[in-house]
Each structure stands twice: as structure tokens, then as C-alpha cells.
C-alpha positions as CSV (number, residue, x, y, z in Angstrom):
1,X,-25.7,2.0,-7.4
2,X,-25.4,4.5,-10.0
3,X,-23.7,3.9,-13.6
4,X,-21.3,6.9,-13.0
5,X,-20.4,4.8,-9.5
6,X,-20.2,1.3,-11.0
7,X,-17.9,3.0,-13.9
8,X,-15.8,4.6,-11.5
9,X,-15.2,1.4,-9.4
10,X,-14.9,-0.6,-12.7
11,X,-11.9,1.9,-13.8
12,X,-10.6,1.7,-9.7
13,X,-10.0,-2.4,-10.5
14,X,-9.0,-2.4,-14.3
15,X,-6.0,0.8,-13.1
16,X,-5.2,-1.7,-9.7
17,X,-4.7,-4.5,-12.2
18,X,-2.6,-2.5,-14.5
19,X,-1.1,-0.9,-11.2
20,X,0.0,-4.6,-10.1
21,X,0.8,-6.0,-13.4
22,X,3.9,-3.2,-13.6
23,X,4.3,-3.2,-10.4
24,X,5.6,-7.1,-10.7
25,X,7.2,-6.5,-13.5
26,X,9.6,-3.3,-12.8
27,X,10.0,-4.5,-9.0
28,X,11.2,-8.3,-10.1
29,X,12.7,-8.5,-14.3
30,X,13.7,-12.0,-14.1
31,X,14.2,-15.2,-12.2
32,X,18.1,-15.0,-11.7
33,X,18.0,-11.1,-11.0
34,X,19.3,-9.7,-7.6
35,X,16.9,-7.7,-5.8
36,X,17.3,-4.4,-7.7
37,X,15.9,-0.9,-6.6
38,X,11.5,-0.6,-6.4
39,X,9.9,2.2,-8.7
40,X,7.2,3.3,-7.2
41,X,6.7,5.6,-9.4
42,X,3.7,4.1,-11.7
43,X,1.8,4.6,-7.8
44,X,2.9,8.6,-8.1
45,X,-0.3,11.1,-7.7
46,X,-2.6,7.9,-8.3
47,X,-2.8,5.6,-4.9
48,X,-1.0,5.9,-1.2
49,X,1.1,3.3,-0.1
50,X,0.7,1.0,2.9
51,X,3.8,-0.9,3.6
52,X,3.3,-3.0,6.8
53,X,6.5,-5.4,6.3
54,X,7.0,-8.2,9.3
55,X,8.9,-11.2,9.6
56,X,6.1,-13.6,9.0
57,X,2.3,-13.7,9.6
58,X,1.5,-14.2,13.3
59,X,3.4,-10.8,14.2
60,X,1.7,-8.8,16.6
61,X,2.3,-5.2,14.1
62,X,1.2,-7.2,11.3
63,X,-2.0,-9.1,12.5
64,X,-3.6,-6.3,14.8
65,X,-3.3,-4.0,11.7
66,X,-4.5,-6.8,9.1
67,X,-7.5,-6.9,10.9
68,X,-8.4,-3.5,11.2
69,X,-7.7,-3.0,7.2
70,X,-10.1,-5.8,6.9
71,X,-12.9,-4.1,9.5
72,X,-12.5,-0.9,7.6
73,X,-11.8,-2.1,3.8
74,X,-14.4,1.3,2.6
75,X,-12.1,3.7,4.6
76,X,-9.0,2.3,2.8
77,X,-10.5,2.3,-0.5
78,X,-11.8,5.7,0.0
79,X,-8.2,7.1,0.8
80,X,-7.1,5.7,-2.2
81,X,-4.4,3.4,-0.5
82,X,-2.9,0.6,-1.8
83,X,-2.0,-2.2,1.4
84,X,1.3,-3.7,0.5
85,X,2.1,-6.9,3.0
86,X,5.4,-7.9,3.0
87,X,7.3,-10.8,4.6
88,X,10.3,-12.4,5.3
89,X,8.9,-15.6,5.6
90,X,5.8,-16.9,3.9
91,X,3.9,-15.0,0.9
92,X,3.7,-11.4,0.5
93,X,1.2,-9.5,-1.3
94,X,0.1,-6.1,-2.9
95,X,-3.7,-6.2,-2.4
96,X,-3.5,-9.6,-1.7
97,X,-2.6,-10.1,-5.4
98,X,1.4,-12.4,-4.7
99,X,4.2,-10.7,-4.7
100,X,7.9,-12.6,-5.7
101,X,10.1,-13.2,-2.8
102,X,12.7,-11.1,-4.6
103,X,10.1,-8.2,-4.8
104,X,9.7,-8.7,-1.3
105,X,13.3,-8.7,-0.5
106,X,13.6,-5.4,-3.4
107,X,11.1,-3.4,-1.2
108,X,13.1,-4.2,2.5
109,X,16.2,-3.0,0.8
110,X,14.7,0.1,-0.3
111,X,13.1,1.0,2.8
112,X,15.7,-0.3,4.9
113,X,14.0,-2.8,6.8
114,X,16.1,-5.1,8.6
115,X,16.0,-8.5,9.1
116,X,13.2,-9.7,11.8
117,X,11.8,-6.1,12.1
118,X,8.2,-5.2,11.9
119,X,7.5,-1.5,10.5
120,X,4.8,0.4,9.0
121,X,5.4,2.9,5.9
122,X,3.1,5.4,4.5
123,X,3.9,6.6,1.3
124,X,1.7,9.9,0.0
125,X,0.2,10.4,-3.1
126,X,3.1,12.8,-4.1
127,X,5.3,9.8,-3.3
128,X,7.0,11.0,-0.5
129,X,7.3,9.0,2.9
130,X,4.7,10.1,5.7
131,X,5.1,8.1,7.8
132,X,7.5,5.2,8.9
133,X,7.2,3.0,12.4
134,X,8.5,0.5,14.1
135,X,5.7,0.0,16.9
136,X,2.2,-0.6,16.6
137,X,0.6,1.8,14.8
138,X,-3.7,1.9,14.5
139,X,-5.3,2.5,11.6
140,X,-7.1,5.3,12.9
141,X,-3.9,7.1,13.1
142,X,-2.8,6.3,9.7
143,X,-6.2,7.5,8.3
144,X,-6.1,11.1,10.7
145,X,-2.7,11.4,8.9
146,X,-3.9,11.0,5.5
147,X,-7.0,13.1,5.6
148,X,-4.7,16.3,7.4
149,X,-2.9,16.1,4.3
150,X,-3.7,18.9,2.1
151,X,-3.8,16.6,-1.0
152,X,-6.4,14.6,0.3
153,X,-8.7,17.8,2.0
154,X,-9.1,19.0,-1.4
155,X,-9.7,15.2,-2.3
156,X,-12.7,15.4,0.3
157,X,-13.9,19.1,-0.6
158,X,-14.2,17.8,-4.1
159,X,-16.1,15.2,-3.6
160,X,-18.7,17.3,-1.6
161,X,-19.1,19.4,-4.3
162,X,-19.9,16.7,-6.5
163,X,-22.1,14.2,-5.2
């Protein structure tokens, strides 16, 4: 592996770390607070957003697509895209780092999950949604959808200019 490559995925895990430090800290302030609005904007023009949110582990949505993250861990991290796991019951987690129960509960509010529903929620780069379901979804499809986006083609043509 080349020093430019081990520098590069040195800076990737010190930014997540930072990335996931704030994100705990402006999605839950303090032990008494009520869920409050999530700012993803720290994410903005730096990582995509994988939201796969499901009443607890075991769900059909959320295992078949936990396993294909897992399979295809390069393909994630190439895209960029940050897997956020989030449950109603049990722990959820932002790259398996924990996430509070209240930041849990913060993020269904904001996307307006319901109770005991399974969804899916891609949020681009440019911090817009993408794409939002409520039935099985493959990661092949999420990762078609994120290389047609414009963003990430010049993402790809840059980085076969530059080898």
C-alpha cells in the first residue's frame, strides 16, 4: 500500500471519528433533553447517508441489507457512505460506533418514521434525500443510484485521472 493511500485512509478514520464525535453531540445535548431536531449538516459535501431504521434487529429490511453492507464493506467505503442503523428496540449505531436512544428516537422524528416501520433513507452528498423506502431495497440498487449521480461520476472520473 502506498504512503499517499495509507494517509488518505488514516485522514478517512481520524474525519469519521470527528464526524461521530459531533454527530453525538449536536443529535443528543444532554441526558434530560427531548429528542430535538438532527443536523446533518457536519455530513454536508463530505459522506452519504445510509439510514436503514427498523424496529429491532431480526427484521427482514434490516438483516438482508446488513449482510450485504458487510459482503461489500470496499463498495460502501468507496462511495463514501456513512451506514446509520437505527432501532426502536435494542442498540443503534452510526458505523457501528452507539448511538443514544434519544439520537435514535431524534433521527425517526426527523425522517418521519413511524413506529414499527422498517425504511431505507439515502441522503446525498449535497444533503438532499435520494432515496427513501419502505420495502426491501438491495444494495446494488442503492449503489446504481449513487454512482448515476452526477456528484459522484465526477467522483469516479477524478479518480481515473489520478491513479
Amino acid at each position: 500500500m502506498s504512503t499517499a493511500s495509507r494517509s488518505c485512509k488514516g485522514m478517512r478514520a481520524s474525519s469519521f471519528a470527528g464526524l461521530a464525535a459531533l454527530a453525538v453531540l449536536f443529535v443528543f445535548a444532554g441526558q434530560e433533553a427531548l429528542p430535538m431536531d438532527v443536523d446533518l449538516e457536519p455530513f454536508k459535501w463530505k459522506s452519504r447517508l445510509l439510514f436503514v431504521f427498523a424496529p429491532e434487529r431480526g427484521d427482514p429490511l434490516f438483516d438482508s441489507l446488513q449482510r450485504e453492507i458487510l459482503a461489500r464493506k470496499q463498495d460502501v467505503d468507496d462511495r463514501d457512505l456513512l451506514i446509520f442503523e437505527v432501532l426502536e428496540l435494542g442498540a443503534s449505531k452510526m458505523e457501528g460506533a452507539p448511538l443514544e436512544p434519544q439520537a435514535a428516537a431524534s433521527l425517526r422524528k426527523h425522517f418521519d418514521i413511524p413506529p414499527k416501520t422498517s425504511a431505507v433513507i439515502l441522503v446525498g452528498k449535497d444533503g438532499g434525500i435520494k432515496l427513501r423506502r419502505k420495502n426491501p431495497v438491495r444494495l446494488d440498487d442503492i449503489l446504481s443510484l449513487i454512482d448515476s449521480m452526477p456528484m459522484r461520476q465526477d467522483e469516479m472520473r477524478r479518480r481515473n485521472t489520478n491513479p
